[in-house]
C-alpha positions as CSV (number, residue, x, y, z in Angstrom):
1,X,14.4,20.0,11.2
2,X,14.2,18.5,14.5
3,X,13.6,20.7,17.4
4,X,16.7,22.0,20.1
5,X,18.3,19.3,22.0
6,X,16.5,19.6,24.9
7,X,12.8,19.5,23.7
8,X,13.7,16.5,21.5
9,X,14.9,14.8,24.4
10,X,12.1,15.6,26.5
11,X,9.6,14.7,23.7
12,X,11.3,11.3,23.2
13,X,11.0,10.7,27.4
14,X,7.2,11.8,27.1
15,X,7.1,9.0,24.1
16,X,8.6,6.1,25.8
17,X,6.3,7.2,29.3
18,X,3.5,7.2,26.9
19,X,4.6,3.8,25.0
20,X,4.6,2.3,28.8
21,X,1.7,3.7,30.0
22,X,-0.6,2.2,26.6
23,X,1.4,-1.3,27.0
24,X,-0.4,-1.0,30.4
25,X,-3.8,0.2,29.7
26,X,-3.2,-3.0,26.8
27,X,-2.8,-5.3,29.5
28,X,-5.1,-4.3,31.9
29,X,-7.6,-4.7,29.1
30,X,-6.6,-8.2,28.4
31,X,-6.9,-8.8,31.9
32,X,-10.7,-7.7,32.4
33,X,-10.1,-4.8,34.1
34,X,-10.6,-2.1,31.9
35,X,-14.0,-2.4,30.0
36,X,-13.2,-1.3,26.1
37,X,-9.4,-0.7,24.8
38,X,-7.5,2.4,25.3
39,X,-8.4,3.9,21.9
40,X,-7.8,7.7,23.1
41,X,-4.3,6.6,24.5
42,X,-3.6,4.9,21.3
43,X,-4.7,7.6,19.2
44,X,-2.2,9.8,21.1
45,X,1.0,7.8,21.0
46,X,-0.1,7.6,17.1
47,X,0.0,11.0,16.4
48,X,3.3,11.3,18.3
49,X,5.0,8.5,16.3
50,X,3.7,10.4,13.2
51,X,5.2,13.5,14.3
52,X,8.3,11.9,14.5
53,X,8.4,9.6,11.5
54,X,8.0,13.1,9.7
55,X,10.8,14.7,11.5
56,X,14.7,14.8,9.8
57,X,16.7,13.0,12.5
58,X,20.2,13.2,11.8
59,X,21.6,11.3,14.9
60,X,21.5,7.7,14.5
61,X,21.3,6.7,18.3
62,X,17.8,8.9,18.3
63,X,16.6,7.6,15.0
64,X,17.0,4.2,16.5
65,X,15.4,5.3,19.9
């Protein structure tokens, strides 16, 4: 069961900031400024998708989100 409305919104925003802030990490890898991948941010944003994956979500606009 997914949690209240509010916390599931707020986990979704921490999610997407999260998604953004590994696509950057990514890039300022590729780019040569970072000097190994962001494995511990990836690792993160994994376990988060997980948790989610597992979760019943009923609404369809926040499945698809």
């Amino acid at each position: 069961m997914p949690p209240p409305r509010s916390d599931f919104d707020r986990e979704l925003k921490l999610l997407e900031m999260e998604l953004k802030r590994l696509e950057a990490d990514y890039n300022q890898f590729f780019a040569g400024r970072l000097p190994r991948l962001p494995w511990d941010q990836r690792a993160r944003v994994d376990a988060m998708m997980k948790r989610f994956d597992r979760m019943h979500i009923q609404n369809t606009g926040d499945r698809f989100r």
